[in-house]
MIZAVEX-350409 format. One record per residue: residue in one letter; residue number from 1; x, y, z of N, C-alpha, C in turn. Coordinates in Angstrom, 2 decimals. Example, Ala and Ser with C-alpha at 12.3 -4.5 7.8 and 13.67 -1.06 7.14 Angstrom:
BEGIN
+---+-----+---------+---------+---------+---------+---------+---------+---------+---------+---------+
! r !   k !      nX !      nY !      nZ !     caX !     caY !     caZ !      cX !      cY !      cZ !
+---+-----+---------+---------+---------+---------+---------+---------+---------+---------+---------+
! A !   1 !   13.19 !   -5.69 !    7.80 !   12.30 !   -4.50 !    7.80 !   13.20 !   -3.30 !    7.80 !
! S !   2 !   12.85 !   -2.25 !    7.08 !   13.67 !   -1.06 !    7.14 !   12.90 !    0.03 !    7.87 !
+---+-----+---------+---------+---------+---------+---------+---------+---------+---------+---------+
end
This chain:
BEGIN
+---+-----+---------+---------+---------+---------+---------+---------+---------+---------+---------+
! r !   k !      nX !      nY !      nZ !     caX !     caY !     caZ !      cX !      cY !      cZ !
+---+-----+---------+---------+---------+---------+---------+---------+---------+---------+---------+
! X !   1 !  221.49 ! -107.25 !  -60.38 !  221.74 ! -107.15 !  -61.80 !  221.55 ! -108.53 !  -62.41 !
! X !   2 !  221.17 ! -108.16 !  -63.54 !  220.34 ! -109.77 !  -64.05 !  221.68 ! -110.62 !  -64.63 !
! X !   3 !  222.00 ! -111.60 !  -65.09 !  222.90 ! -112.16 !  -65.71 !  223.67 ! -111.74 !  -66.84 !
! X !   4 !  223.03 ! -111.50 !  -67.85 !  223.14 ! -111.31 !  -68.85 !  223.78 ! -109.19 !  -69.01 !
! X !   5 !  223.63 ! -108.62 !  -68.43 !  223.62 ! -107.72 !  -67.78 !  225.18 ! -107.65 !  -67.45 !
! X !   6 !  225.38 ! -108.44 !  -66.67 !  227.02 ! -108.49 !  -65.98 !  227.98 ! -108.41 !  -67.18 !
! X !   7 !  227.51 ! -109.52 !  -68.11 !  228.20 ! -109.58 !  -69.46 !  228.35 ! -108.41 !  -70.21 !
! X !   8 !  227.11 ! -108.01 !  -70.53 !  226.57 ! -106.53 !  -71.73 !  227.61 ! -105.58 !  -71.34 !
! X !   9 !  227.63 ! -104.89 !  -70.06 !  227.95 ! -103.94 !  -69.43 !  229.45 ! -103.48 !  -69.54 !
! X !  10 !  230.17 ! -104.64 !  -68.82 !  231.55 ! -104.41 !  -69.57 !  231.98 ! -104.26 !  -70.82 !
! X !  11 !  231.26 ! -104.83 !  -71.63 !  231.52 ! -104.75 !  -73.34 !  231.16 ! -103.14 !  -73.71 !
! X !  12 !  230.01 ! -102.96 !  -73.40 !  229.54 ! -101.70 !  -73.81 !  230.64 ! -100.67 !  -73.16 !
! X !  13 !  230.75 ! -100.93 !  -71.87 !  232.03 !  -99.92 !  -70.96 !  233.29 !  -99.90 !  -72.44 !
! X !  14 !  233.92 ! -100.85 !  -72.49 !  235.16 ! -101.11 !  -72.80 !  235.09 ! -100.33 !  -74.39 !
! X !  15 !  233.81 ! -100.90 !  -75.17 !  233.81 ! -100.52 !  -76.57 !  233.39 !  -99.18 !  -76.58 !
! X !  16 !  232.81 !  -98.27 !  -75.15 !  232.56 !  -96.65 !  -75.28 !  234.14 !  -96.05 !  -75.14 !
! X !  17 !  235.11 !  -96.70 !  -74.28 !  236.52 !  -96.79 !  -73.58 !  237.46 !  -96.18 !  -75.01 !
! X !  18 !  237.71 !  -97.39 !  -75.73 !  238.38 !  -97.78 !  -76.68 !  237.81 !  -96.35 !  -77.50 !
! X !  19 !  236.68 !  -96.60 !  -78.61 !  236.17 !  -95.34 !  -79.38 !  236.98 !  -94.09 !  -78.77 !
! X !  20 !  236.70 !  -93.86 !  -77.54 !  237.23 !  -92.25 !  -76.97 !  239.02 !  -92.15 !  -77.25 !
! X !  21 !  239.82 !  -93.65 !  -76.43 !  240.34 !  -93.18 !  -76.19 !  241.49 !  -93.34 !  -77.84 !
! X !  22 !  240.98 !  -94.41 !  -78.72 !  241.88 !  -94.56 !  -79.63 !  240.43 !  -94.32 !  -80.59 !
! X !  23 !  241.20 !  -92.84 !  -81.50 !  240.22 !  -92.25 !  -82.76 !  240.13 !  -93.14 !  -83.75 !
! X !  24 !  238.62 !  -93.52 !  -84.60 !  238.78 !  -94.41 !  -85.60 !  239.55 !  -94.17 !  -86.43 !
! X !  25 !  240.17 !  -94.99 !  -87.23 !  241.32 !  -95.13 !  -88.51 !  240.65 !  -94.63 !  -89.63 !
! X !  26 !  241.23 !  -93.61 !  -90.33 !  240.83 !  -92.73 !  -91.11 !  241.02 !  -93.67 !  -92.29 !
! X !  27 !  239.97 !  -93.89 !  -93.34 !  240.02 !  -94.77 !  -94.44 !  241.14 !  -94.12 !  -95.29 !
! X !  28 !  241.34 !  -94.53 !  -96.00 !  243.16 !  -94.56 !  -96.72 !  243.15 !  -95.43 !  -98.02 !
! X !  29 !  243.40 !  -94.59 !  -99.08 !  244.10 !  -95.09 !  -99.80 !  244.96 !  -95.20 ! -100.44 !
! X !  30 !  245.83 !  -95.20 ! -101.22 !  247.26 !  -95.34 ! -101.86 !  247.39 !  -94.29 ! -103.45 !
! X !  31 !  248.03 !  -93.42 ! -103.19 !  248.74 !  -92.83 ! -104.52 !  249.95 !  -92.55 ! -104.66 !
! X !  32 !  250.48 !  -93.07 ! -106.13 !  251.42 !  -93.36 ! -106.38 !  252.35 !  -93.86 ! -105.34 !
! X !  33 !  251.80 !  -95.01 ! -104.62 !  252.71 !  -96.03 ! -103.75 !  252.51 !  -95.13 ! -102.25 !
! X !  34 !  251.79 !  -94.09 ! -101.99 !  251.64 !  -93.41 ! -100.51 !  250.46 !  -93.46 ! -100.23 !
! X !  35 !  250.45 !  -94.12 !  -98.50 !  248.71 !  -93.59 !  -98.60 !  248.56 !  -92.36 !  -97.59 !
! X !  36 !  246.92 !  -91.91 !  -98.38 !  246.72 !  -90.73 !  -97.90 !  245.12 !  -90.97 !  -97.56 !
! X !  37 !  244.53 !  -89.77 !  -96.79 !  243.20 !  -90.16 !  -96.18 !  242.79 !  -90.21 !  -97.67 !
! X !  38 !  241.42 !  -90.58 !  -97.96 !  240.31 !  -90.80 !  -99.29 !  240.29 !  -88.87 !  -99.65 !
! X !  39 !  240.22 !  -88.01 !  -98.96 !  239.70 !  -86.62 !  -99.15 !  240.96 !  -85.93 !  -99.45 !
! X !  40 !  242.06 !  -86.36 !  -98.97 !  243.51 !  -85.97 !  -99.52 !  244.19 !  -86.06 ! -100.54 !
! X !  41 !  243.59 !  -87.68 ! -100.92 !  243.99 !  -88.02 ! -102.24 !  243.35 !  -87.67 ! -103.40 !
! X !  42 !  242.04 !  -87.46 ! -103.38 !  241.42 !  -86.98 ! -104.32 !  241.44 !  -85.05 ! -104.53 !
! X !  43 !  241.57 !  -84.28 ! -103.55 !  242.31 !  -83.39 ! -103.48 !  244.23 !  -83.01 ! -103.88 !
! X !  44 !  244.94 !  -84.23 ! -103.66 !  246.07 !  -84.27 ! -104.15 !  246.14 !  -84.19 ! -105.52 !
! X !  45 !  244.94 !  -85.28 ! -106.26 !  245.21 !  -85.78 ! -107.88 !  244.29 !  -84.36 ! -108.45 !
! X !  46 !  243.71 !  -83.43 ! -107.99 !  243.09 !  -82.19 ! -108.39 !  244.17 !  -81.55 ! -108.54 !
! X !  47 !  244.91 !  -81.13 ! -107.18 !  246.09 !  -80.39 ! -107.48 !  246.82 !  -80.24 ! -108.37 !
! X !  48 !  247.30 !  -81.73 ! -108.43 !  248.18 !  -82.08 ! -109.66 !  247.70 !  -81.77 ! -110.81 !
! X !  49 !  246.68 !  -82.06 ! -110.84 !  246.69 !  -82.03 ! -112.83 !  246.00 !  -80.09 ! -112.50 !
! X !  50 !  246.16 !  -79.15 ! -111.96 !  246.02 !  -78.08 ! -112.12 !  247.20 !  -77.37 ! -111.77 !
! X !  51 !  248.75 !  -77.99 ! -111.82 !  250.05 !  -77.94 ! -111.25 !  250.21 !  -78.07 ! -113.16 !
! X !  52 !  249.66 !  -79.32 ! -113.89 !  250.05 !  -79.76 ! -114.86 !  249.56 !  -78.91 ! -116.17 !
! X !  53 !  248.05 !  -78.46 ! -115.84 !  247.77 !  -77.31 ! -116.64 !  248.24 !  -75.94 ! -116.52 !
! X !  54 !  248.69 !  -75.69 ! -115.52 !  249.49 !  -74.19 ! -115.54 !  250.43 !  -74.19 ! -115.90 !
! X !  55 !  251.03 !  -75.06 ! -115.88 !  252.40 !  -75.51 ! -116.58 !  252.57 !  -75.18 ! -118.29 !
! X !  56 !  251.47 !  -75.91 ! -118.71 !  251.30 !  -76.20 ! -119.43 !  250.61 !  -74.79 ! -120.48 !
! X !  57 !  250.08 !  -73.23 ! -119.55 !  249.81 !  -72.81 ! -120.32 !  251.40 !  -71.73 ! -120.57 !
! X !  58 !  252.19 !  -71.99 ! -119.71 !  253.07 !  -71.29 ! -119.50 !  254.50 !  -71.96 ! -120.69 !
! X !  59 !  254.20 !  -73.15 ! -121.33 !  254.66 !  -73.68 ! -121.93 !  256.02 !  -74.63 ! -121.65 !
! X !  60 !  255.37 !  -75.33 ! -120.03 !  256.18 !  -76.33 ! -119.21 !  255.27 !  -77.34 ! -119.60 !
! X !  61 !  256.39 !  -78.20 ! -119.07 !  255.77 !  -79.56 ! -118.61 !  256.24 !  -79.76 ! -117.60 !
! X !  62 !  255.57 !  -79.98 ! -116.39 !  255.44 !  -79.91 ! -114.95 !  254.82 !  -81.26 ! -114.59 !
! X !  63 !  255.43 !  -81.63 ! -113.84 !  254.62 !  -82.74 ! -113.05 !  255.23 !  -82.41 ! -111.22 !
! X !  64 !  254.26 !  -83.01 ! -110.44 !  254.90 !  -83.69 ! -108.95 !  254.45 !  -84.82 ! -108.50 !
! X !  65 !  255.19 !  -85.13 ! -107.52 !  255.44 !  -86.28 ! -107.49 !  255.69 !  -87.30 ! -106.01 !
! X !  66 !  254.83 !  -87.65 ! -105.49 !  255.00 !  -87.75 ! -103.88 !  256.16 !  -88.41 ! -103.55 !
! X !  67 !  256.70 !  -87.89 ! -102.85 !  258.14 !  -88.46 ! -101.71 !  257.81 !  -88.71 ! -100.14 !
! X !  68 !  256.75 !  -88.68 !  -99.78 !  256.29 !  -88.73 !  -98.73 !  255.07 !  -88.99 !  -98.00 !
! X !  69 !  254.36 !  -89.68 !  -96.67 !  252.93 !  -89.09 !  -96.72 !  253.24 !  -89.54 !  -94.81 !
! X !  70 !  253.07 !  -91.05 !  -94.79 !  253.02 !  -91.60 !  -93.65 !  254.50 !  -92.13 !  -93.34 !
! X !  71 !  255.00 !  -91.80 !  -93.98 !  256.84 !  -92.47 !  -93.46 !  257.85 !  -91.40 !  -93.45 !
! X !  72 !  258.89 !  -92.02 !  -92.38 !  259.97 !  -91.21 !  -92.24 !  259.40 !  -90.28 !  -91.32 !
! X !  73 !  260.93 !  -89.46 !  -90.65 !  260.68 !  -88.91 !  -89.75 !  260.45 !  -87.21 !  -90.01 !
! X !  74 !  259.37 !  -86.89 !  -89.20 !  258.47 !  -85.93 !  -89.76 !  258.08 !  -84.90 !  -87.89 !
! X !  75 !  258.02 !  -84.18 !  -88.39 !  257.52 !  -83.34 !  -87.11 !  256.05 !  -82.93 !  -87.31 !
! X !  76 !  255.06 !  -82.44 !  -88.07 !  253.90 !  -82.85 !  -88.72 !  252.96 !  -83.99 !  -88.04 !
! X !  77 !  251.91 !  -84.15 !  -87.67 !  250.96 !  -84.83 !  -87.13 !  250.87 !  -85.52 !  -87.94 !
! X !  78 !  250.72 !  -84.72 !  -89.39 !  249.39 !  -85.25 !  -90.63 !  250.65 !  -85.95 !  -91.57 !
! X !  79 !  251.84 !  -86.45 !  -91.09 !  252.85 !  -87.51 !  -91.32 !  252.44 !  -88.59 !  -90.85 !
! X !  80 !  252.58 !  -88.32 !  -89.49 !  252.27 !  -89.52 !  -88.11 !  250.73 !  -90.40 !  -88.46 !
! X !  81 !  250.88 !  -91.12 !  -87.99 !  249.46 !  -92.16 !  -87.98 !  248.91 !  -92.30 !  -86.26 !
! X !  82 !  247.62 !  -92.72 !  -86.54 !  246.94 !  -92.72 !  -85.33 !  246.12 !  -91.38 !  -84.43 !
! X !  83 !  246.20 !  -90.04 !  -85.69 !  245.63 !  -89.00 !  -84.87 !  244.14 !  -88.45 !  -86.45 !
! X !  84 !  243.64 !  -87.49 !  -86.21 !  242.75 !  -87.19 !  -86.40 !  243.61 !  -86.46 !  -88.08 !
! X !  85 !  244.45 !  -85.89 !  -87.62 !  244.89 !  -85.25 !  -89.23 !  246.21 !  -86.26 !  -90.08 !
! X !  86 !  246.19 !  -88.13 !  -89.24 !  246.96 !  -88.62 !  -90.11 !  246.70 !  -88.69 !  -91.95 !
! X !  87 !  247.73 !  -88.52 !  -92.83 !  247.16 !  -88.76 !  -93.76 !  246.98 !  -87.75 !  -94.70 !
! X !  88 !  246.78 !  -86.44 !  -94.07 !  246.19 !  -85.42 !  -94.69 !  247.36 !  -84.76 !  -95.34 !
! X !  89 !  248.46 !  -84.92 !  -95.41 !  249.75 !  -83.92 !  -95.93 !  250.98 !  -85.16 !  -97.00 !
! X !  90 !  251.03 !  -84.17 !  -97.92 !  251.93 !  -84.81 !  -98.32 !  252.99 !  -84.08 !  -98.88 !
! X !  91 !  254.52 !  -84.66 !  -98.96 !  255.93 !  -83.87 !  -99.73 !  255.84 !  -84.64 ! -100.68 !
! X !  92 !  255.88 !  -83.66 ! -101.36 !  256.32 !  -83.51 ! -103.01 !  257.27 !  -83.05 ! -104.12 !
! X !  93 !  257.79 !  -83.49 ! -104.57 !  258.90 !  -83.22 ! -105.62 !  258.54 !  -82.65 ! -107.16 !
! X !  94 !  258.67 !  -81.71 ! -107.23 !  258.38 !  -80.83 ! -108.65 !  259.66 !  -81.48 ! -109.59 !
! X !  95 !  259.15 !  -81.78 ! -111.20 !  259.91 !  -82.04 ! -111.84 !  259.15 !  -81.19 ! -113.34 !
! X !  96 !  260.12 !  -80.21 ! -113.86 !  260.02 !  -79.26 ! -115.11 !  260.88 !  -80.07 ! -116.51 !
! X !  97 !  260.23 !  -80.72 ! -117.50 !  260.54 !  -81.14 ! -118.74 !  261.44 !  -82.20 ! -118.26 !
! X !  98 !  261.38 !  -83.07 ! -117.40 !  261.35 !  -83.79 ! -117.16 !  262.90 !  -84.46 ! -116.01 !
! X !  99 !  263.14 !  -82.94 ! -115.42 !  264.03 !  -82.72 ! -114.60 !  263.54 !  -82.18 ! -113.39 !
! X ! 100 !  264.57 !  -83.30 ! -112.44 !  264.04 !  -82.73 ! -110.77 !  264.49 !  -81.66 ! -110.36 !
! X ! 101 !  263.32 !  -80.45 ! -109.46 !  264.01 !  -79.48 ! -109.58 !  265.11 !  -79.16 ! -108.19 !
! X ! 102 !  266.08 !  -78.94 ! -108.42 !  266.69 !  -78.84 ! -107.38 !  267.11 !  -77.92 ! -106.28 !
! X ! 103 !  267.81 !  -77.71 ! -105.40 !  267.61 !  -76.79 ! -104.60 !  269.09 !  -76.17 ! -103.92 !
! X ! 104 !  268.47 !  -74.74 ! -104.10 !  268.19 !  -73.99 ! -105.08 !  267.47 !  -74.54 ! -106.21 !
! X ! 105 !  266.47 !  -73.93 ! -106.66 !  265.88 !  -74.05 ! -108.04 !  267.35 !  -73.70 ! -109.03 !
! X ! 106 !  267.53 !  -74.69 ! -110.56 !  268.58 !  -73.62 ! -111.22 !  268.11 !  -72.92 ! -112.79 !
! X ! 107 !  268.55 !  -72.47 ! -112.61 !  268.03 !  -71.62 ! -113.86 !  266.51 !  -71.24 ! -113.98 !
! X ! 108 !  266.14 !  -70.68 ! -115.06 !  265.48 !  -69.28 ! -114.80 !  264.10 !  -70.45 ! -114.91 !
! X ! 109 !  264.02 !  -71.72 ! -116.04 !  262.86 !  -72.35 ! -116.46 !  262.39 !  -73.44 ! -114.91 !
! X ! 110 !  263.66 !  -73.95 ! -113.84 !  263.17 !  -74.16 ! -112.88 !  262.64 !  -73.56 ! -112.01 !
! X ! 111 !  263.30 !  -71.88 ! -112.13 !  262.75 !  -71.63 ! -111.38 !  260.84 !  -70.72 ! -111.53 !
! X ! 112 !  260.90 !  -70.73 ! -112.41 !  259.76 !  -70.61 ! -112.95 !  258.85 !  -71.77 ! -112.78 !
! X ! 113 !  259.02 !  -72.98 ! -112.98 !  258.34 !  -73.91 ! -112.44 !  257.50 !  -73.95 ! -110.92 !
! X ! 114 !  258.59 !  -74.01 ! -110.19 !  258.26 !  -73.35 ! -108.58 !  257.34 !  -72.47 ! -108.44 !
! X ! 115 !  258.07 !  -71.04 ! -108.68 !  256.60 !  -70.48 ! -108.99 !  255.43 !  -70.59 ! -109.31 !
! X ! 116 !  255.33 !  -71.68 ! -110.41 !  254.16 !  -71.50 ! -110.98 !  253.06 !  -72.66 ! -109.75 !
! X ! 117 !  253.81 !  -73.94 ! -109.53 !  253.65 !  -74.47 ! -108.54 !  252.91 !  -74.03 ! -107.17 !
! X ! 118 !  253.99 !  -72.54 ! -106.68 !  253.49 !  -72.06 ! -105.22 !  252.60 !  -71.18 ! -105.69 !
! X ! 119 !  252.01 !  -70.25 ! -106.81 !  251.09 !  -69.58 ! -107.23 !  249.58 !  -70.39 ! -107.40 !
! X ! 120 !  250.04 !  -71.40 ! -107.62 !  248.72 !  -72.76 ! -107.76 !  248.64 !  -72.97 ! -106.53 !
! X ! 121 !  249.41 !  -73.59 ! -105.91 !  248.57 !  -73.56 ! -104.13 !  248.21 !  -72.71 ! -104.10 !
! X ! 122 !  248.57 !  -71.31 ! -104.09 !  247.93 !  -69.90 ! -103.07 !  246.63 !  -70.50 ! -104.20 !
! X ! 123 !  246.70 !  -70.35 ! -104.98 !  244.63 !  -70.04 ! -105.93 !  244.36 !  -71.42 ! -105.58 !
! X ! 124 !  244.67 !  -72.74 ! -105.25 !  243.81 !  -73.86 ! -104.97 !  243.08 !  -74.08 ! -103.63 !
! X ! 125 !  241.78 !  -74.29 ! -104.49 !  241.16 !  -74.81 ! -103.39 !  241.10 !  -76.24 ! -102.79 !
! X ! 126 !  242.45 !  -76.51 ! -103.27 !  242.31 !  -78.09 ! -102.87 !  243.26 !  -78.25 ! -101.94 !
! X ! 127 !  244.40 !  -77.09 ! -101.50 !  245.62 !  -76.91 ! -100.41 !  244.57 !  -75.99 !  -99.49 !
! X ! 128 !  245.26 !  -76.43 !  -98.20 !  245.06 !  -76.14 !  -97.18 !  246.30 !  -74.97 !  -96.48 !
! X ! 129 !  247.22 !  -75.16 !  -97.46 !  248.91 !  -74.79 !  -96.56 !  250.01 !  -75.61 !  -97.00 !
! X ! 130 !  250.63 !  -75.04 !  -97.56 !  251.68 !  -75.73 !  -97.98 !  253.28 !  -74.49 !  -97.20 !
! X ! 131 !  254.19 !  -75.86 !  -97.45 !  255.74 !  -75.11 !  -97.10 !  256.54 !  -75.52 !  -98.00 !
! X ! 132 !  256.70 !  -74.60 !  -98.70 !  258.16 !  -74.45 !  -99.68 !  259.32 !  -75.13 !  -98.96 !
! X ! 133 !  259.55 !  -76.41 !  -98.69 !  260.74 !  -76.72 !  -98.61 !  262.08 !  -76.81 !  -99.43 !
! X ! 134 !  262.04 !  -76.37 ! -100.74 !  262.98 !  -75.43 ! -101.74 !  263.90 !  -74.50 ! -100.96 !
! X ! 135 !  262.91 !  -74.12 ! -100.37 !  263.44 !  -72.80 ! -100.04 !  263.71 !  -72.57 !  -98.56 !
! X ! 136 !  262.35 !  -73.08 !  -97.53 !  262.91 !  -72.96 !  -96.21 !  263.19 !  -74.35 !  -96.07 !
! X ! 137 !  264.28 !  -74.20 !  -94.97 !  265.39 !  -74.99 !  -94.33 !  264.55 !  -75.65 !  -92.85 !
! X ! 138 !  264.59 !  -76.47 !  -92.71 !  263.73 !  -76.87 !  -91.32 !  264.71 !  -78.18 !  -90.43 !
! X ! 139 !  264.81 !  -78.30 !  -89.42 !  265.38 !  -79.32 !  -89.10 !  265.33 !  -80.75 !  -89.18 !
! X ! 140 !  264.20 !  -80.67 !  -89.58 !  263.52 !  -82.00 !  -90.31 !  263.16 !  -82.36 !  -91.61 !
! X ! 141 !  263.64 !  -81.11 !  -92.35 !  263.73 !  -81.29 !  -93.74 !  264.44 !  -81.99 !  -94.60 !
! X ! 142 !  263.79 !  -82.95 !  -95.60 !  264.56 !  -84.04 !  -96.00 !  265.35 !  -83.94 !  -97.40 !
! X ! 143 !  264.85 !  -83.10 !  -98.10 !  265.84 !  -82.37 !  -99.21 !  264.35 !  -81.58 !  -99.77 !
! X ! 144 !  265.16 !  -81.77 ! -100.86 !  264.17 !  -80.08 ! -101.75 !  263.02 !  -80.95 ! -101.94 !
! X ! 145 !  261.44 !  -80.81 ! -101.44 !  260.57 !  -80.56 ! -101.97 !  259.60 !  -79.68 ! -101.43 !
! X ! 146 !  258.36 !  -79.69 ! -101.97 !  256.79 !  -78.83 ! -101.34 !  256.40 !  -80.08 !  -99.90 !
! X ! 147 !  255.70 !  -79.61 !  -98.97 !  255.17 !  -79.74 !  -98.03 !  253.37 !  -79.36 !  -97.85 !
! X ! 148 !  252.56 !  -80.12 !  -98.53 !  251.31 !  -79.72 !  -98.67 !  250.28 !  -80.14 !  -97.85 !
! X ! 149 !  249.29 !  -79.47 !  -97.44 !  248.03 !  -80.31 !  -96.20 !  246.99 !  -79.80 !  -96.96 !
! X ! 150 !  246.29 !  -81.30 !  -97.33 !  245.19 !  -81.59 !  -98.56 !  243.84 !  -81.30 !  -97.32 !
+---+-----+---------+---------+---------+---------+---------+---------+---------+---------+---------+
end
């Protein structure tokens, strides 16, 4: 084996090694203070403002609001960092006229909010799956919000 050769070889070994065994870092950027992959976030800020127009024809004012993406403890992959679906999910907090909704939803205009909320995921094409954490109880659930994978 020629000289130069001895050198190449291990590098190339090590840098085919590495690629396999640790997946590249999914580009990321930051909304509203969370980051999320580039295809999540721009799928997230779709969501939203079609969270904000249904609201809106229903004669709310709706917003949400991330509480979550890559921090805290999470059972979720697409919480965790370092795998193929980091990044991709985020919890969210619904707030109707300018109140958080709480949980239990109360009264009839929060809970109408929600609704209108989980009726927009089912028709978006920008959710993948979301979990009503409002409503179901999980052991890792951190108080009332949505649970969405962009």
């Amino acid at each position: 084996m020629s000289s130069p050769l001895k050198f190449i070889l291990p590098i190339l070994f090590l840098t085919a090694f590495f690629t396999l065994v640790f997946p590249s870092r999914i580009k990321a950027v930051y909304v509203e203070g969370h980051e999320l992959s580039e295809q999540a976030a721009a799928k997230y800020k779709a969501f939203k403002q079609e969270v904000i127009d249904a609201c809106k024809l229903e004669g709310l004012q709706c917003n949400i609001e991330i509480t979550s993406t890559l921090t805290g403890k999470h059972k979720s992959r697409c919480h965790k960092r370092g795998n193929k679906k980091s990044g991709t999910c985020a919890d969210f907090r619904i707030t109707v006229n300018g109140e958080k909704l709480s949980k239990p939803p109360k009264g009839p205009t929060q809970k109408k909010a929600l609704n209108i909320v989980i009726d927009t995921a089912k028709k978006s094409k920008n959710i993948v799956s979301c979990l009503n954490e409002y409503k179901v109880r999980t052991k890792y659930s951190t108080g009332p919000h949505m649970h969405c994978n962009f």
